[in-house]
RODOVO-37355 format. One record per residue (C-alpha): residue number from 1; residue in one letter; z, y, x. Coordinates in pm, 1 decimal. Layout:
N
     k   r          z          y          x
   NUM   a          Z          Y          X
...
This chain:
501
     k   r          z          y          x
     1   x     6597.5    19916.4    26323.4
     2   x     6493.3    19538.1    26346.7
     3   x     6210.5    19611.4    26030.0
     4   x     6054.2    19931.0    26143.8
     5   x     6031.2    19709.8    26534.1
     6   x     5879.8    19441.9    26373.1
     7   x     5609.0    19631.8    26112.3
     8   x     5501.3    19857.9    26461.7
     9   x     5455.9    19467.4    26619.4
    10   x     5290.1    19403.0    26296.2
    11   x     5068.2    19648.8    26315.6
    12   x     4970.1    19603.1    26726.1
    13   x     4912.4    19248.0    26647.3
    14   x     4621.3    19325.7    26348.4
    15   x     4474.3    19597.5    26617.8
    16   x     4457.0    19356.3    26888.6
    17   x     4309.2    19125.8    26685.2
    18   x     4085.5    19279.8    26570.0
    19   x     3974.5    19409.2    26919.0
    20   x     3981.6    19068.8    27029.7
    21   x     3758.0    18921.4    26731.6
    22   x     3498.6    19192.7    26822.8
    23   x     3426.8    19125.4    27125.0
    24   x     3374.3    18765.7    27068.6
    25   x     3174.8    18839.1    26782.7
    26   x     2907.0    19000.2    26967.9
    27   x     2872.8    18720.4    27190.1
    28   x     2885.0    18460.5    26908.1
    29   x     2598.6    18665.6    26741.0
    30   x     2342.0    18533.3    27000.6
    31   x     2475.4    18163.2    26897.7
    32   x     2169.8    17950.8    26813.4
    33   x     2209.1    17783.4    26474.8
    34   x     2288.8    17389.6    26656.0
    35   x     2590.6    17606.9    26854.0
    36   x     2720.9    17780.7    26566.2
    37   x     2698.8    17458.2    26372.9
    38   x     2873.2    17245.1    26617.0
    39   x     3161.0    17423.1    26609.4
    40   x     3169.2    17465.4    26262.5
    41   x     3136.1    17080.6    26243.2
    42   x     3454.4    17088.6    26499.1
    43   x     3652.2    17323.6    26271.4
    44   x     3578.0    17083.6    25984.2
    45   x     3640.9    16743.6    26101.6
    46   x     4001.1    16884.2    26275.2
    47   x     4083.1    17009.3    25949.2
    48   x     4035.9    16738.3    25705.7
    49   x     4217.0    16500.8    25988.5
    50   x     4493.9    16707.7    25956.1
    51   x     4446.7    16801.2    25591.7
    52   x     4740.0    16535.9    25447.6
    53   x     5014.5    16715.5    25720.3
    54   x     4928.0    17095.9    25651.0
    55   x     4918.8    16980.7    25279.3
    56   x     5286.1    16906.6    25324.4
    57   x     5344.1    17188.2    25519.6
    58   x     5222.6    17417.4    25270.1
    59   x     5468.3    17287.6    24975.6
    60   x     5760.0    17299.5    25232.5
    61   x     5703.0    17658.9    25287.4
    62   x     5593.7    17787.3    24961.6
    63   x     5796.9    17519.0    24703.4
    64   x     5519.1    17527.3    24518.6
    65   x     5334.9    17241.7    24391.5
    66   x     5213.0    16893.9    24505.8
    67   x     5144.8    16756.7    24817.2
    68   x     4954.3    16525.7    24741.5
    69   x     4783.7    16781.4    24544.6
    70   x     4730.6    17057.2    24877.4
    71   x     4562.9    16763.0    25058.5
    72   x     4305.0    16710.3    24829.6
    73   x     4244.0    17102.6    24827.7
    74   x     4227.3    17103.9    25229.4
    75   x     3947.9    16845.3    25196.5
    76   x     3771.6    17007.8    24916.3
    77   x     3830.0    17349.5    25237.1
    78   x     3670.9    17122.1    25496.3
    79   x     3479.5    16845.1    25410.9
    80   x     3364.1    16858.5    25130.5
    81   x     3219.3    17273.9    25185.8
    82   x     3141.4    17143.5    25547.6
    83   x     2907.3    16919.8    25347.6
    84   x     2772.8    17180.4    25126.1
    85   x     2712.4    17436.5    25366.5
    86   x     2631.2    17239.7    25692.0
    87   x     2249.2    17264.3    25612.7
    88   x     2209.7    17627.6    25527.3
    89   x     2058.6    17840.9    25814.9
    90   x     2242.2    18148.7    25872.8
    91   x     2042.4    18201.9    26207.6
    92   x     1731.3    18391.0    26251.3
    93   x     1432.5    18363.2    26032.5
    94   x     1583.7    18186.0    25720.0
    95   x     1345.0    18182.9    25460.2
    96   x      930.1    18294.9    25491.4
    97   x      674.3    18409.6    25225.8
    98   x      378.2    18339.6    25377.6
    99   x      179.4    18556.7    25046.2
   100   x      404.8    18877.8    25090.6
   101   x      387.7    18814.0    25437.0
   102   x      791.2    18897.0    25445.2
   103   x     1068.9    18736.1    25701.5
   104   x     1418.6    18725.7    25628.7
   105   x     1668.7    18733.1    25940.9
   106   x     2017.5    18641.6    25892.4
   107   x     2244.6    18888.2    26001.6
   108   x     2666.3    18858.0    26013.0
   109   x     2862.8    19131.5    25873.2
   110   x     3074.6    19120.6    26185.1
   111   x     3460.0    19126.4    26194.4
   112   x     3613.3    18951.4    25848.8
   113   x     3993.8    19070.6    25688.6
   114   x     4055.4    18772.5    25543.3
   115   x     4372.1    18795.8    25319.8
   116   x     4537.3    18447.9    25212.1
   117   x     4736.7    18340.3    24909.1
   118   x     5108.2    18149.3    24913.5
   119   x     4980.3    17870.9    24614.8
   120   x     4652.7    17794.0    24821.3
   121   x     4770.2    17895.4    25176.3
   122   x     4615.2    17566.3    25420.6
   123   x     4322.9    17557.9    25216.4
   124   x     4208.1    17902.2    25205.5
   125   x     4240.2    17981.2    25534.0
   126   x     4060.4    17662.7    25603.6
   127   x     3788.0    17757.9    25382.5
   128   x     3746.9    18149.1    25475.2
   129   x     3727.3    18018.8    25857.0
   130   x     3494.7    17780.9    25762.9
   131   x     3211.1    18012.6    25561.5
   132   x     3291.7    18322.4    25836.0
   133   x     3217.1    18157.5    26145.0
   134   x     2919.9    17962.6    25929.1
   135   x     2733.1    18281.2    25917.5
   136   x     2840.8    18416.2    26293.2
   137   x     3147.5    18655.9    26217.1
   138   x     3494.4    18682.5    26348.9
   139   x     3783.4    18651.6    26098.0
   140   x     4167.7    18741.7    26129.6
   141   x     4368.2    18523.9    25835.2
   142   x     4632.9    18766.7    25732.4
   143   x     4865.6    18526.9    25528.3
   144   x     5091.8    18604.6    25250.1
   145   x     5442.8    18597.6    25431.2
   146   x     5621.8    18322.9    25238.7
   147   x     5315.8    18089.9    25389.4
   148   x     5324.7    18235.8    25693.1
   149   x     5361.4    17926.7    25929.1
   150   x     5124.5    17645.5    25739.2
   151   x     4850.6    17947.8    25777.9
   152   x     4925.0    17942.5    26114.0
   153   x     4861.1    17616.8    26183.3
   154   x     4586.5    17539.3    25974.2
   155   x     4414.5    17846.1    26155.5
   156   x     4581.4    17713.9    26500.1
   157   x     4396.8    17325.6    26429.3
   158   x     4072.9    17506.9    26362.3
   159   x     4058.9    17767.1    26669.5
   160   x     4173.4    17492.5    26933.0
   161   x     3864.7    17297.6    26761.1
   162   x     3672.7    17565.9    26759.5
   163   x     3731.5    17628.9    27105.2
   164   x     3673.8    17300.7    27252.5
   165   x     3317.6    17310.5    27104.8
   166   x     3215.9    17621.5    27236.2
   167   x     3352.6    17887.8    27061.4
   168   x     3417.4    18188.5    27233.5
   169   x     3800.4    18240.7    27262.7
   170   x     3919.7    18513.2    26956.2
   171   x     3659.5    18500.8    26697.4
   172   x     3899.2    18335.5    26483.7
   173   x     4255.5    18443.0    26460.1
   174   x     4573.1    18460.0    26198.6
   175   x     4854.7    18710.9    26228.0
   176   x     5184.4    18569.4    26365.1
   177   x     5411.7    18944.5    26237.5
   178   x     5344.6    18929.3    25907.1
   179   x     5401.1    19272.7    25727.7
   180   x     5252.3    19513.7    25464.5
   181   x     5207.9    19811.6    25719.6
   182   x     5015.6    19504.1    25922.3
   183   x     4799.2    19366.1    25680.6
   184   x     4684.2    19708.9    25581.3
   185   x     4628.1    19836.3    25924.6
   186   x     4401.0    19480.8    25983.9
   187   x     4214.0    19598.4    25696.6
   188   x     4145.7    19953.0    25798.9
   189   x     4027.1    19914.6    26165.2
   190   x     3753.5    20027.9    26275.2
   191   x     3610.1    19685.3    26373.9
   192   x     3648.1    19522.7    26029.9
   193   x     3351.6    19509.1    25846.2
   194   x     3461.2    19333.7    25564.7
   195   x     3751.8    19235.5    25366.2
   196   x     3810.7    18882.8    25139.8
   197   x     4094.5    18874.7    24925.8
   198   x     4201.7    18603.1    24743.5
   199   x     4585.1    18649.7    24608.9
   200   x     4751.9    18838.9    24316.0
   201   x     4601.3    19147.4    24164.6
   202   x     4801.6    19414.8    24351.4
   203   x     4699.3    19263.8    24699.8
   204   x     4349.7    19213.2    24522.6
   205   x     4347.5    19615.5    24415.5
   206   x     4484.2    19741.6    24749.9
   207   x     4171.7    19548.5    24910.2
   208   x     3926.1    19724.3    24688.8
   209   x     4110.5    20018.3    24775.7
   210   x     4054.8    20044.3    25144.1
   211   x     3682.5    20207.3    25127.8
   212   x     3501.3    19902.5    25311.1
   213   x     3320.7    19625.9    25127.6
   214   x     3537.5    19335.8    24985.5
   215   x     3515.6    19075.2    24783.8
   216   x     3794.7    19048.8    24556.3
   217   x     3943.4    18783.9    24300.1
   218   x     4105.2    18867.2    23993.7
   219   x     4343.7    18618.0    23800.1
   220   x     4222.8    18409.2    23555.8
   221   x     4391.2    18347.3    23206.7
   222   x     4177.9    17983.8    23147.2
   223   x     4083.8    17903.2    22774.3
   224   x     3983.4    17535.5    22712.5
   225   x     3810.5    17471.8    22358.5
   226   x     3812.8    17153.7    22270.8
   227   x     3593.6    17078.2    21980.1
   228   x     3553.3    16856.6    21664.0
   229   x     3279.0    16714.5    21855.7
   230   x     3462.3    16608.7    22174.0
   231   x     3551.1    16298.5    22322.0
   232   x     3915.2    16366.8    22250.2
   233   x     4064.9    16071.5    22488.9
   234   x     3882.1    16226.5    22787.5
   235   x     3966.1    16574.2    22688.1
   236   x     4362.8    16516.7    22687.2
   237   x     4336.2    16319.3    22991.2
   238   x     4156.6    16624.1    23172.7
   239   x     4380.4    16842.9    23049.2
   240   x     4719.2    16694.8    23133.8
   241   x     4604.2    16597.8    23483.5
   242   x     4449.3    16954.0    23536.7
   243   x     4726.3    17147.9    23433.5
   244   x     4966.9    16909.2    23610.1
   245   x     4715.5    16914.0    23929.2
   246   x     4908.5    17123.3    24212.6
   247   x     5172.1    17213.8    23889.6
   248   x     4904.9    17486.6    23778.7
   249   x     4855.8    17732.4    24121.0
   250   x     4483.8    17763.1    24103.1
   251   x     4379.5    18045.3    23914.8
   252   x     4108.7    17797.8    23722.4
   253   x     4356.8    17589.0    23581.5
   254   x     4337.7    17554.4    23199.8
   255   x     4616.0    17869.8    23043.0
   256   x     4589.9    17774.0    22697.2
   257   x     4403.0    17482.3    22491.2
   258   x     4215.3    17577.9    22174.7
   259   x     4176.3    17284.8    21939.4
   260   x     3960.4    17269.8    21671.7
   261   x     4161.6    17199.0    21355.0
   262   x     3986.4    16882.2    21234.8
   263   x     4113.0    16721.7    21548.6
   264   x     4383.1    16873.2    21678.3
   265   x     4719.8    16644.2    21546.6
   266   x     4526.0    16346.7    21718.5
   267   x     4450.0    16534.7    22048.9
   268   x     4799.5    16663.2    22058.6
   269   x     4898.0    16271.1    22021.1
   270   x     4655.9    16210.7    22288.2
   271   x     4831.2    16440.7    22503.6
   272   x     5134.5    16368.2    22464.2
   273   x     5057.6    16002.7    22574.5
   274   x     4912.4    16131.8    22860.2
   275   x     5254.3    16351.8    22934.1
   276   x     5249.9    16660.7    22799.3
   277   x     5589.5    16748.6    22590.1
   278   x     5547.8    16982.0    22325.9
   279   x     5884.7    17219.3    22322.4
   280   x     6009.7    17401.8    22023.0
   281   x     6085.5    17729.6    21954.1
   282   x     6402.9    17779.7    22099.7
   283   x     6222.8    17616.5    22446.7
   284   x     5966.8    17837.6    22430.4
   285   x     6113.3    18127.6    22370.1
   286   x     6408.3    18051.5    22734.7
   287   x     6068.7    17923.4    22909.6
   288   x     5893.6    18307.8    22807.9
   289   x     6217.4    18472.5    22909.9
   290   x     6226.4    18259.7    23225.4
   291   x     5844.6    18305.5    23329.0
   292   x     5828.9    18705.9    23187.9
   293   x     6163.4    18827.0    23295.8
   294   x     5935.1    19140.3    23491.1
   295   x     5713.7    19233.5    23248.7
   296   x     5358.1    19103.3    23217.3
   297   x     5370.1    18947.7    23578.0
   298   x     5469.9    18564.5    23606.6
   299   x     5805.4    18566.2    23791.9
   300   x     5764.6    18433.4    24161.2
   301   x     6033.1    18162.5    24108.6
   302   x     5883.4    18002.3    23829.2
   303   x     5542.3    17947.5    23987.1
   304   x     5397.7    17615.8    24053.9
   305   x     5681.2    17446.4    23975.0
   306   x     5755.1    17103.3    23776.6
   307   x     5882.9    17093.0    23407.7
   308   x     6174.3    16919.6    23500.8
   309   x     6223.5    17246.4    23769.0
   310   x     6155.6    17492.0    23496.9
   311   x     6402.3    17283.5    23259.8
   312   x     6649.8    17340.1    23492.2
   313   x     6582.1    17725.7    23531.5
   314   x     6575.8    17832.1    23206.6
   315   x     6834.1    17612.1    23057.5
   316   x     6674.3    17389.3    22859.7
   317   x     6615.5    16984.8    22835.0
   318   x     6238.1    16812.3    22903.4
   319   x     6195.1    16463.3    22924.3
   320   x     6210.3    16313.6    23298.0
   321   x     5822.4    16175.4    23202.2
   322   x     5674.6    16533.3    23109.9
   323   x     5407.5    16623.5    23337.6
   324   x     5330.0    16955.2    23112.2
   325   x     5474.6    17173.7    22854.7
   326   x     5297.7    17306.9    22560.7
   327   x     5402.2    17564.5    22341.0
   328   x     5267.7    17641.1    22034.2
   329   x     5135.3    18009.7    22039.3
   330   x     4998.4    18235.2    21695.7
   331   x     4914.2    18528.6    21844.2
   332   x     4757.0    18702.0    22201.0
   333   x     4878.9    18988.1    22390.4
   334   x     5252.1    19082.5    22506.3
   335   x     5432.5    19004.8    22197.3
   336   x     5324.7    18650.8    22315.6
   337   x     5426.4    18644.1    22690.0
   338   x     5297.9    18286.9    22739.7
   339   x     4992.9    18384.0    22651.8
   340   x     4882.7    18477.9    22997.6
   341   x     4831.2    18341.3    23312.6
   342   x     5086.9    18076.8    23381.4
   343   x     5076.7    17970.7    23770.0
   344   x     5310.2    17666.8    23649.4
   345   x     5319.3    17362.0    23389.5
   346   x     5351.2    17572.7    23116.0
   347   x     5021.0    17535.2    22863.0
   348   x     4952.8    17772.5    22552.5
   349   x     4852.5    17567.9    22197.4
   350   x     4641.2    17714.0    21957.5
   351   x     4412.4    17573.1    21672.1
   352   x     4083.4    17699.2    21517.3
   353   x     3892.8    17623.6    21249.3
   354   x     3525.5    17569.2    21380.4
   355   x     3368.7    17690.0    21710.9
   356   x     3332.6    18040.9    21603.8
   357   x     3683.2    18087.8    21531.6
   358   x     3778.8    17931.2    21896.9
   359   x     3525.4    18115.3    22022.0
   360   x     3679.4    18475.7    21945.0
   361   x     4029.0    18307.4    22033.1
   362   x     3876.5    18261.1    22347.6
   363   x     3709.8    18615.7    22389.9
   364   x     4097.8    18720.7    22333.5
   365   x     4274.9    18534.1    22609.4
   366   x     3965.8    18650.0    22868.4
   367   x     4052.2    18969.6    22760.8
   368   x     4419.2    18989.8    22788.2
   369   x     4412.9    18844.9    23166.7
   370   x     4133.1    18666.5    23263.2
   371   x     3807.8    18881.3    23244.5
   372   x     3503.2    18724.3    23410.1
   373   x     3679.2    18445.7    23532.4
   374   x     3642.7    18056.2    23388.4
   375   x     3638.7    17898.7    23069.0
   376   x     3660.4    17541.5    23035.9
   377   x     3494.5    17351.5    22680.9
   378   x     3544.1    16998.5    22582.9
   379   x     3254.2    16893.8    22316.4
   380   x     2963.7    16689.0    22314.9
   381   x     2741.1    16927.9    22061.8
   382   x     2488.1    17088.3    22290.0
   383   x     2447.5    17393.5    22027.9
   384   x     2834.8    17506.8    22065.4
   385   x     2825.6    17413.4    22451.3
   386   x     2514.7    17638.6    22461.6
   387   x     2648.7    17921.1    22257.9
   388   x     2995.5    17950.9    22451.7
   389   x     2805.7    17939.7    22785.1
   390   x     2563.7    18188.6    22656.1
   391   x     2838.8    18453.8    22437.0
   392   x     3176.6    18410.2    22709.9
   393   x     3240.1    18687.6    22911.1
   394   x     3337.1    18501.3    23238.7
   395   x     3096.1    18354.4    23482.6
   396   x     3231.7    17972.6    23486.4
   397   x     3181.3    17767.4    23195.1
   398   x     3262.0    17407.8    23299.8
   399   x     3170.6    17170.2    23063.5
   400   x     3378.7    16826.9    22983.5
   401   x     3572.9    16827.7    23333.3
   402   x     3908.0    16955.0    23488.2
   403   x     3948.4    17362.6    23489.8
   404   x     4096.0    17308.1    23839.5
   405   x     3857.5    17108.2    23985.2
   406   x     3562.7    17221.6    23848.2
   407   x     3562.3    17541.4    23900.3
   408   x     3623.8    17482.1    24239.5
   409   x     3288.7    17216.0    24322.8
   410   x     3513.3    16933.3    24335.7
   411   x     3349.1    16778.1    24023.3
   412   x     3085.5    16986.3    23927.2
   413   x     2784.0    17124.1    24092.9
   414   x     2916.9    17487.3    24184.0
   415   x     2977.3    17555.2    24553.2
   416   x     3265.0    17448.9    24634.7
   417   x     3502.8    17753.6    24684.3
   418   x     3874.2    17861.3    24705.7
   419   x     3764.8    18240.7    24608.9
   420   x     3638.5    18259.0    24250.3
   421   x     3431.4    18566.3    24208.9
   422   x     3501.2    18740.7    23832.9
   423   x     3191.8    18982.0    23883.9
   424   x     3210.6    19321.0    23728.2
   425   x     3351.8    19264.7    23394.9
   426   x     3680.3    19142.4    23568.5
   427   x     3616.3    19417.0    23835.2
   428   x     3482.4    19261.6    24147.9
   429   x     3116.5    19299.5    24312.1
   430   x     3017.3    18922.4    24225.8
   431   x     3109.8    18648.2    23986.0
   432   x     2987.4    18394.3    24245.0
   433   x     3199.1    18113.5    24394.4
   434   x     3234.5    18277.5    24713.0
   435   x     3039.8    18096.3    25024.7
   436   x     2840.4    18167.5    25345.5
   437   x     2612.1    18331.1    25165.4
   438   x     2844.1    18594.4    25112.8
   439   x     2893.9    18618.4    25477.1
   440   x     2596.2    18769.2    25604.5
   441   x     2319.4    19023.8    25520.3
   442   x     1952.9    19000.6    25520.4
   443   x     1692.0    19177.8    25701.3
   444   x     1345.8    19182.1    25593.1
   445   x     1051.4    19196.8    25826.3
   446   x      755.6    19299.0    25627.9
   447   x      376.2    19348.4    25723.1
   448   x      111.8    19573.5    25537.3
   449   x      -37.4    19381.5    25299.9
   450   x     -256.7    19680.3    25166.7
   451   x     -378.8    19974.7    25302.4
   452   x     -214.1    20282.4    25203.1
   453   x     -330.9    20515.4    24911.0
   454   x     -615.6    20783.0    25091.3
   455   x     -396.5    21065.3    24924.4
   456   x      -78.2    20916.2    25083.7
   457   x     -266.0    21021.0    25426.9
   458   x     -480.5    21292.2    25373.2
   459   x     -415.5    21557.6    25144.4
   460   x     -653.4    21643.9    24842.4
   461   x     -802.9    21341.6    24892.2
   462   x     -868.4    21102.2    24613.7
   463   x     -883.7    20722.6    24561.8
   464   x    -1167.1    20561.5    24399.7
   465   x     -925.0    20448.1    24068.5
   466   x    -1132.6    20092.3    24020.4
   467   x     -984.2    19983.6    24324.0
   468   x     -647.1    20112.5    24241.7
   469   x     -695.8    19961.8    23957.7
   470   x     -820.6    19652.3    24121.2
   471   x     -483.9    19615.1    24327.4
   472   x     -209.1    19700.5    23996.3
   473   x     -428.9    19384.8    23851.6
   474   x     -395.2    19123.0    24129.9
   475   x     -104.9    19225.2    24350.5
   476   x      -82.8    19217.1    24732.4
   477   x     -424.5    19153.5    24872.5
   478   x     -464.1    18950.3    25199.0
   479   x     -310.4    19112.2    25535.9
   480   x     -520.9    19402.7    25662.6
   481   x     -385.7    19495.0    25995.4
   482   x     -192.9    19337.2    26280.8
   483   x     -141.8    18951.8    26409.9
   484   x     -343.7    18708.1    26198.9
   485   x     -159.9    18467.5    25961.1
   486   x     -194.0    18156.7    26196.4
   487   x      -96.6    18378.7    26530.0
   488   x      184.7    18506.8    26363.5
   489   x      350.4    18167.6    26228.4
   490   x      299.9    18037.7    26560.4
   491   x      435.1    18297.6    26713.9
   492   x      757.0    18278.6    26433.6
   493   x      769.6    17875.6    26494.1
   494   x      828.0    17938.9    26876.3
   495   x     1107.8    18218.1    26828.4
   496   x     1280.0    17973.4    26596.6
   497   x     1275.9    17638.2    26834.0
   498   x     1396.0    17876.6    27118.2
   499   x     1677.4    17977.4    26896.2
   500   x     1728.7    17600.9    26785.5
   501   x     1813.9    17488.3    27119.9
């Protein structure tokens, strides 16, 4: 029974790991921040030197999208976080108030489940190791099994790194048997502490499932509004070469445009001079059947694939110089298939007349997919940009740039991220872009600042209620009891250059 053998190796594999990543977590989590950070600075550099080959290694595996495309994502995973992160301390003392007289200590969360999609497999395993080891934790990659091997090696590139610098041998590791019974055993032991999902919304659920804390991602159904007000050549430029970017696997990438009807004949023109082909209804209707042929779910076949690929698939005949498809869509929900999330180079096309009226189109396509996640708006009127950041139920609104690359810090000022929080209206604990802040908790040392109520201590006793009164007006008072101020931030300065060394 060569599957049962190989789930029961499965399953060994995850509890050795995770054994394994324990043990070097404890010793990792006496690291002093320039150790922990010279490894991390290891991990980075190996991976973006290697990012172009486990690029290609990733669209070998998967088929899905570009090259080209995946190398740009690994650096976004390791130099460009590496960058973002590389200054944050996530040892010790971390931040002071010197008036609340309060400390906070980093502390890890320990072992890390971190569970790995097949459209961003190099990158997301580069990234997860990255923002795990960051904050002192262990983390076992499990990968999804049709990106089983470029996981593998992106995680192998990073460890060997990792190792060379100082790292203590099994804080990081990725699972070789990949299997269901695996994966869920991985994140069930004992020793994890926390679980990071990233990957379709069944994997997501089952993670939310297990009883530990996770963060989760949801999918995201991307509206982009372009309005009257926009600088139309830019806006069909970004959207072509977003929704073309990787052929449409990140779950930020723009789902459907809304154009405002005073200008939406010219930005379709625009658009289709950038390459997106507009099919007809005959097209649209083989490319629905083709995408939807399970139900609501995108078929795995059809994802992040080119037009000229789908073409082929369902039947029908693109130009060889399409880098898109649009179809034109008049309604939201099932009856309209290709109104969801599309994980390929199919975009939805509606109009609107006014902001308001794009606005509740785009209210409907969050709702029917994409609940908390992005939104992308192309205009130049502060007002409307205001009013959809303010009114949009997701917790990305990026603003005259690429959905893709946004979202993701690339060219805006988020962190940069390959797990995109969709907080609790799209049912996950945060609608952050996931990072090493994420990674650790926070311990607060606190000192009186007051002395304690008489009737707190004695009882019958009563306060003199002007100098309750006193302290509800003016707050904390100075420190009462204990080590002086100036003692006590010497004494804090010489724990923290002891730690530093």
């Amino acid at each position: 029974m060569p599957e049962l053998d190989h789930d029961l190796q499965s399953i060994q594999e995850a509890r050795a790991a995770a054994v394994a990543a324990r043990d070097a977590q404890r010793l990792f989590t006496h690291a002093a921040q320039a150790e922990v950070d010279r490894v991390c600075a290891a991990m980075a550099a190996a991976a973006y030197a290697q990012a172009e080959r486990l690029g290609k290694l990733a669209a070998d595996e998967t088929g899905y999208g570009v090259p080209e495309h995946k190398t740009l994502k690994n650096v976004l995973a390791s130099q460009v976080l590496w960058d973002s992160i590389k200054d944050i301390p996530t040892v010790g003392v971390i931040r002071h108030d010197a008036h609340k007289r309060m400390y906070d200590i980093a502390w890890p969360m320990g072992v890390v489940a971190a569970l790995t999609p097949s459209t961003n497999p190099t990158s997301t395993t580069i990234f997860k190791i990255l923002i795990a080891v960051k904050a002192r934790n262990g983390i076992i990659i499990a990968p999804h099994p049709a990106a089983a091997k470029c996981s593998l090696e992106a995680a192998r590139v990073m460890i060997e790194a990792g190792v060379q610098a100082g790292m203590p041998a099994g804080l990081v590791a990725c699972l070789t048997k990949v299997s269901l019974p695996g994966t869920q055993e991985l994140m069930r032991h004992r020793y994890v502490a926390l679980i990071l999902a990233t990957g379709g919304s069944e994997m997501v659920k089952a993670a939310h499932s297990v009883g530990k804390p996770a963060y989760g991602v949801g999918p995201g159904n991307v509206p982009v509004y372009v309005d009257r007000s926009a600088d139309l050549r830019r806006a069909a430029r970004y959207i072509v070469g977003s929704k073309a970017f990787d052929h449409s696997v990140i779950c930020a990438t723009e789902q459907a445009v809304i154009a405002d009807r005073p200008v939406a004949a010219q930005l379709a023109e625009l658009m289709q001079a950038e390459g997106a082909y507009f099919v007809d209804e005959a097209q649209k209707a083989a490319l629905g059947k083709l995408l939807f042929s399970q139900g609501h779910l995108i078929n795995p076949k059809a994802v992040g694939k080119s037009p000229q690929q789908l073409a082929q698939m369902g039947g029908i005949s693109v130009p060889a110089s399409a880098r898109i498809l649009v179809a034109r869509l008049n309604s939201v929900g099932r009856d309209e298939p290709l109104s969801g999330e599309k994980l390929t180079t199919v975009l939805g096309w509606y109009e609107a007349d006014g902001w308001e009226a794009g606005c509740d189109r785009c209210i409907e396509l969050i709702n029917f997919g994409g609940r908390g996640h992005s939104l992308v708006i192309h205009a130049q009127d502060d007002n409307v940009i205001m009013r959809f950041g303010l009114e949009k139920p997701v917790f990305r609104i990026l603003v005259n740039t690429l959905g893709t690359l946004g979202a993701t810090g690339m060219t805006t000022g988020v962190m940069p991220s390959m797990t995109l929080g969709p907080g609790g209206y799209g049912g996950a604990i945060t609608g952050d872009n996931i990072t090493v802040h994420h990674m650790y908790n926070v311990k607060r040392l606190a000192y009186e600042l007051n002395p304690p109520p008489a009737a707190a201590l004695v009882p019958g006793a009563t306060d003199d209620p002007s100098q309750l009164q006193r302290l509800a007006a003016n707050g904390p008072g100075a420190p009462t009891a204990g080590l002086d101020a100036d003692r006590l931030d010497d004494l804090v300065r010489r724990v923290l250059a002891e730690l530093k060394r």
